[in-house]
One Martini backbone bead per residue (centre of mass of N, CA, C, O) as a GRO file, in nm:
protein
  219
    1UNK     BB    1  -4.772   6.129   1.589
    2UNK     BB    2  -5.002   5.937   1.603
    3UNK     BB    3  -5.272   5.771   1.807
    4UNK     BB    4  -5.453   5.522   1.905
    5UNK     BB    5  -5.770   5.448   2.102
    6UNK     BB    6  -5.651   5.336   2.319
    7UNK     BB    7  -5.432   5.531   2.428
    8UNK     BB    8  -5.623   5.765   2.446
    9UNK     BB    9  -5.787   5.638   2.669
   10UNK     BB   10  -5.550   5.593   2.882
   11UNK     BB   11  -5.499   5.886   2.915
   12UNK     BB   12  -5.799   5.979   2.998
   13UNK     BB   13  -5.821   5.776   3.246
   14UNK     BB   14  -5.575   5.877   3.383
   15UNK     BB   15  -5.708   6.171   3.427
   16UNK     BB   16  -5.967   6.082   3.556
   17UNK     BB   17  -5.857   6.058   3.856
   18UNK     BB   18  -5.838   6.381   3.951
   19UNK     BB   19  -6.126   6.383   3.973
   20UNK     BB   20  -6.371   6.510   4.188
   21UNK     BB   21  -6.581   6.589   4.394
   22UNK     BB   22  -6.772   6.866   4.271
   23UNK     BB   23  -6.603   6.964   4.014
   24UNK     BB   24  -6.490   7.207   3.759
   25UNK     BB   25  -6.441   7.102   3.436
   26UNK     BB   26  -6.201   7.139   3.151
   27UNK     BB   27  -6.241   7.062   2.826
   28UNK     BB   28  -6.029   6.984   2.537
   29UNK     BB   29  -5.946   6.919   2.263
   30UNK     BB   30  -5.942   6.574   2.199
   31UNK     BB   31  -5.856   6.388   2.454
   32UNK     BB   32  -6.000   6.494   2.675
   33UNK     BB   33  -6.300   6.474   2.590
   34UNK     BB   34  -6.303   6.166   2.686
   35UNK     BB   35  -6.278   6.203   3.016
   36UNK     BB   36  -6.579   6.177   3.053
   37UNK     BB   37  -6.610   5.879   3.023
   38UNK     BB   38  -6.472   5.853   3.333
   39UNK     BB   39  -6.689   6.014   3.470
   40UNK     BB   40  -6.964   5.883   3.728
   41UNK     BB   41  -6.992   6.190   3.878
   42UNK     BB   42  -7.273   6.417   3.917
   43UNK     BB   43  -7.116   6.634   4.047
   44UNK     BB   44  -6.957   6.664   3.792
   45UNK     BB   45  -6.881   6.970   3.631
   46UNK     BB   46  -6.877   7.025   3.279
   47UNK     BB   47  -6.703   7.302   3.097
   48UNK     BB   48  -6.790   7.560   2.804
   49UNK     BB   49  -6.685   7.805   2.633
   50UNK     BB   50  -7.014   7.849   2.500
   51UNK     BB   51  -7.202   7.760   2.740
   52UNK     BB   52  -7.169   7.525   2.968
   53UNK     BB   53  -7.276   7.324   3.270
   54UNK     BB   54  -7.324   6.974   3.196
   55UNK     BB   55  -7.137   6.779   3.028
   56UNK     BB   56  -7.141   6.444   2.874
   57UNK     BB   57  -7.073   6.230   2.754
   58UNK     BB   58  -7.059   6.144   2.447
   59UNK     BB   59  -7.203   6.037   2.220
   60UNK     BB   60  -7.358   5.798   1.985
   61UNK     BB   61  -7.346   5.687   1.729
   62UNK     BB   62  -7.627   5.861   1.566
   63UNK     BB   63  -7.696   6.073   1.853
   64UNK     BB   64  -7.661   6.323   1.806
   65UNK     BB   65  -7.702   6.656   1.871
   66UNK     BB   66  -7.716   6.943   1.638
   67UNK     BB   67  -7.728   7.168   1.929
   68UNK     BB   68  -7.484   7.019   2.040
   69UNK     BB   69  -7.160   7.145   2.163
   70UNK     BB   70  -6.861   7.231   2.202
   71UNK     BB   71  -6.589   7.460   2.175
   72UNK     BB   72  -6.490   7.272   1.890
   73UNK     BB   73  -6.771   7.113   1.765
   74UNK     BB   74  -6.826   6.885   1.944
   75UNK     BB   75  -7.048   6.630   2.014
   76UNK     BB   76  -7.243   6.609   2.254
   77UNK     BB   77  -7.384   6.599   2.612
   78UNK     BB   78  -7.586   6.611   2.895
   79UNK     BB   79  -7.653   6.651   3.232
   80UNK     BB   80  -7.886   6.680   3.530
   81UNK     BB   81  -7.810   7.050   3.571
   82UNK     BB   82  -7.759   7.171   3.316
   83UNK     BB   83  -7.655   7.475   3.182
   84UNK     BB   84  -7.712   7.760   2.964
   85UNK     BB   85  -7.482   8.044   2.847
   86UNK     BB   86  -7.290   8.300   2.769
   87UNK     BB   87  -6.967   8.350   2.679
   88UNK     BB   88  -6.901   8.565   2.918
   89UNK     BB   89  -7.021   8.383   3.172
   90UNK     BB   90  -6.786   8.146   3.062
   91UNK     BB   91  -6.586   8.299   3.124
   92UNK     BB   92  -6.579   8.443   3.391
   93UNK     BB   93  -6.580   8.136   3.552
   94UNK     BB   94  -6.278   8.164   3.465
   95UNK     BB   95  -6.161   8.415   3.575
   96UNK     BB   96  -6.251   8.403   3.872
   97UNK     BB   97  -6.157   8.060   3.955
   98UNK     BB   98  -6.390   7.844   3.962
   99UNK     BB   99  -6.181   7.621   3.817
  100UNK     BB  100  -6.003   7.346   3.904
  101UNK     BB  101  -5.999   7.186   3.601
  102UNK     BB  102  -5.771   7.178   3.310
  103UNK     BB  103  -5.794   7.013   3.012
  104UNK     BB  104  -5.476   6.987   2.765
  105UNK     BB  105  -5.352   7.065   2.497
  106UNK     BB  106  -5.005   6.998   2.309
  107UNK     BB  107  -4.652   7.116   2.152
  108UNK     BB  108  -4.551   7.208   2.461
  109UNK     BB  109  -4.341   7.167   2.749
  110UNK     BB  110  -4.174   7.306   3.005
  111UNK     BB  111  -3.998   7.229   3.263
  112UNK     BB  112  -4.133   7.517   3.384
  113UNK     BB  113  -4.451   7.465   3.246
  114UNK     BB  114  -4.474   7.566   3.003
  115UNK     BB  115  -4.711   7.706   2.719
  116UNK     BB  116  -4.771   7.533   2.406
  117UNK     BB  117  -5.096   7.521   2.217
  118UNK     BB  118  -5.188   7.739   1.956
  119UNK     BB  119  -4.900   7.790   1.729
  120UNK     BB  120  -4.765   7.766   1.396
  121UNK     BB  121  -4.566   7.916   1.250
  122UNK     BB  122  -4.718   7.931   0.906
  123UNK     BB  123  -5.003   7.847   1.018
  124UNK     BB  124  -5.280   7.796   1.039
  125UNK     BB  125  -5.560   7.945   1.268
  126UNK     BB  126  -5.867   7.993   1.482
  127UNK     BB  127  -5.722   8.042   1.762
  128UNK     BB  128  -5.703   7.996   2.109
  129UNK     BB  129  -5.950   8.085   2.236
  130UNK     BB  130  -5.930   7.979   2.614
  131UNK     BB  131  -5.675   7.938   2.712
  132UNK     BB  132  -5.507   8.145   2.850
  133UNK     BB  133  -5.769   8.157   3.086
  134UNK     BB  134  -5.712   7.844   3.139
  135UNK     BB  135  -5.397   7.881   3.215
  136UNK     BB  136  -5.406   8.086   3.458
  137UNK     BB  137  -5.725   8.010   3.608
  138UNK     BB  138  -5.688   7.713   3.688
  139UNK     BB  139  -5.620   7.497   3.954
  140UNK     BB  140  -5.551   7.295   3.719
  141UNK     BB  141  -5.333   7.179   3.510
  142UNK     BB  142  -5.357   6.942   3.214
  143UNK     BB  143  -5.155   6.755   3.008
  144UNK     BB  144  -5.253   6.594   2.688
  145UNK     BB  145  -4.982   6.380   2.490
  146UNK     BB  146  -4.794   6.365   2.315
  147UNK     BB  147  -4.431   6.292   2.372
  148UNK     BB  148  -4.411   6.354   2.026
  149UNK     BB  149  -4.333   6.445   1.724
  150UNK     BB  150  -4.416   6.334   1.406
  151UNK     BB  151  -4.064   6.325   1.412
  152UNK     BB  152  -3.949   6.269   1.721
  153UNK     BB  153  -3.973   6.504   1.886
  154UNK     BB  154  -3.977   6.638   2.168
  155UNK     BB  155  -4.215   6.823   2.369
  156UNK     BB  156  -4.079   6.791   2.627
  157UNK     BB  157  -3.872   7.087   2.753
  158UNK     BB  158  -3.681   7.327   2.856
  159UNK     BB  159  -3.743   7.539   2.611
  160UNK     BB  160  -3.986   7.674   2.425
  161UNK     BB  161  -4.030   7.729   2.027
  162UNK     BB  162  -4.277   7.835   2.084
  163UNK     BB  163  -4.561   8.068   2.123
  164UNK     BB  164  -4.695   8.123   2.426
  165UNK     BB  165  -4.953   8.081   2.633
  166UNK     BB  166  -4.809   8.019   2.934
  167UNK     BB  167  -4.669   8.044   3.236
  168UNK     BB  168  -4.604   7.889   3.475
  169UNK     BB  169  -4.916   7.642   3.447
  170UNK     BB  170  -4.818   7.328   3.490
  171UNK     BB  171  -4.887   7.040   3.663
  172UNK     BB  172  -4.928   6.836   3.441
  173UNK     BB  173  -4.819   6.523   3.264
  174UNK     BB  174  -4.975   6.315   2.979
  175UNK     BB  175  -4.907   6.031   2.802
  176UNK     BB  176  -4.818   5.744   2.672
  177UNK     BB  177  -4.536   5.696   2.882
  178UNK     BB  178  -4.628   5.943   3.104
  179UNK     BB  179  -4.584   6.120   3.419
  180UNK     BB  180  -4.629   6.405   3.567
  181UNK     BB  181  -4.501   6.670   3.760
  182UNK     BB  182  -4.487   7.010   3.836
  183UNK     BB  183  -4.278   7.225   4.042
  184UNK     BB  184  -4.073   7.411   4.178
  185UNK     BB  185  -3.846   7.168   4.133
  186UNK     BB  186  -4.013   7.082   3.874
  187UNK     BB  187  -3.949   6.757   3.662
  188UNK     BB  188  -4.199   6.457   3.751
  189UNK     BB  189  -4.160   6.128   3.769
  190UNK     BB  190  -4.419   5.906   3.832
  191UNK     BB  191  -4.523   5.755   3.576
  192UNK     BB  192  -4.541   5.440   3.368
  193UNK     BB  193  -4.619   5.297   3.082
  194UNK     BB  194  -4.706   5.002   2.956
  195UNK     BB  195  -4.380   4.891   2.820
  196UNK     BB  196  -4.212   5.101   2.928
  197UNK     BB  197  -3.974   5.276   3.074
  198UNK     BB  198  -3.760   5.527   3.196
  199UNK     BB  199  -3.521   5.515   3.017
  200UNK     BB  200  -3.744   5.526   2.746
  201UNK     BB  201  -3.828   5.844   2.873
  202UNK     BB  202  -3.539   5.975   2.869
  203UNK     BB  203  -3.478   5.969   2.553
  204UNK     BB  204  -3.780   6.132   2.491
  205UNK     BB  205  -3.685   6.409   2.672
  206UNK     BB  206  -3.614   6.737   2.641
  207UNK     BB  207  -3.551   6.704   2.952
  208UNK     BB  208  -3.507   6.752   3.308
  209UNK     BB  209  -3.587   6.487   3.555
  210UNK     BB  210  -3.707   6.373   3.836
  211UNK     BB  211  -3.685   6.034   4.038
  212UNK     BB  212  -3.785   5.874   4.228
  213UNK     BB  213  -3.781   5.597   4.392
  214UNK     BB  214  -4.075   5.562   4.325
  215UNK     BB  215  -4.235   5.433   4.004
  216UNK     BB  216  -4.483   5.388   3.863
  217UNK     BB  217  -4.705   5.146   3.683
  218UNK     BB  218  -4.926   5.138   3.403
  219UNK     BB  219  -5.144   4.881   3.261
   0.00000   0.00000   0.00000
């Protein structure tokens, strides 16, 4: 099930609260993308696996210039002190782990933080990219998706029934209806969206998850 640009906007601003002054961020395609544009942050440098350092919020329609782009081919900006190198050097920045936080899309993620978000067997798909060296060396994941998937079932799984990007990597999961924090003790549900509950996040929800004494509102 698809959701509206309001909704996605909202989980980008909600991503976007985690990024500290001076952090280096990679953003994956669809909604993270968006998150460039909640952070006015000049230190915080957006990280491109196909070469830059420095990339800056969306352009505007009309405004694209045809020789900038992200790493999933869709038109960026750069901002200020912005660098760009061969895609060697940005794995390299990927794996020596000097990246703070990767927000990535996900298909499943479980109950222990794994991640699959790279392929439905039997579709056709373009490769995983960058995910498994950004989900294994980044050091925060998190994961922005849809709740359920277009048949109404569940992504947050007890054990995921895809083919794995990489096992308990993920730090934090935020949907349309929650945020979620995944540690040692497991899957904690710490915010909910308005105008949902606690209990239809849990009807929604295909793992079993802690839920502190209070559990914040996001309006």
């Amino acid at each position: 099930m698809g959701m509206g640009k309001e909704i996605r906007n909202a989980i980008a601003r909600r991503a976007a609260k985690e990024i500290e002054q001076g952090m280096i961020v990679n953003l994956g395609i669809g909604i993270p993308t968006l998150v460039a544009d909640y952070v006015n942050d000049s230190s915080v440098m957006f990280h491109a696996e196909n070469g830059i350092l420095g990339t800056g919020p969306s352009p505007a329609e009309g405004e694209e210039n045809p020789n900038l782009c992200n790493a999933g081919g869709f038109p960026i900006t750069v901002v200020n002190g912005a660098s760009y190198f061969d895609s060697a050097t940005a794995f390299a920045l990927i794996r020596k782990g000097l990246l703070d936080i990767t927000i990535l899309g996900a298909l499943e993620v479980s109950e222990k933080g794994d991640l699959a978000n790279w392929i439905v067997p039997g579709k056709r798909v373009p490769g995983m990219g960058g995910a498994i060296e950004l989900a294994q060396k980044a050091k925060k994941v998190i994961i922005l998706m849809n709740h359920t998937d277009k048949y109404g079932n569940p992504k947050i799984v007890k054990e995921c029934s895809l083919p794995l990007t990489s096992e308990k990597c993920v730090n934090m999961i935020i949907t349309e209806m929650a945020v979620f924090t995944v540690d040692e003790k497991g899957l904690i549900l710490r915010e909910v969206f308005e105008p949902f509950t606690a209990e239809e996040v849990k009807n929604k929800t295909g793992a079993e998850f802690l839920m502190p004494e209070k559990v914040s509102t996001i309006s």
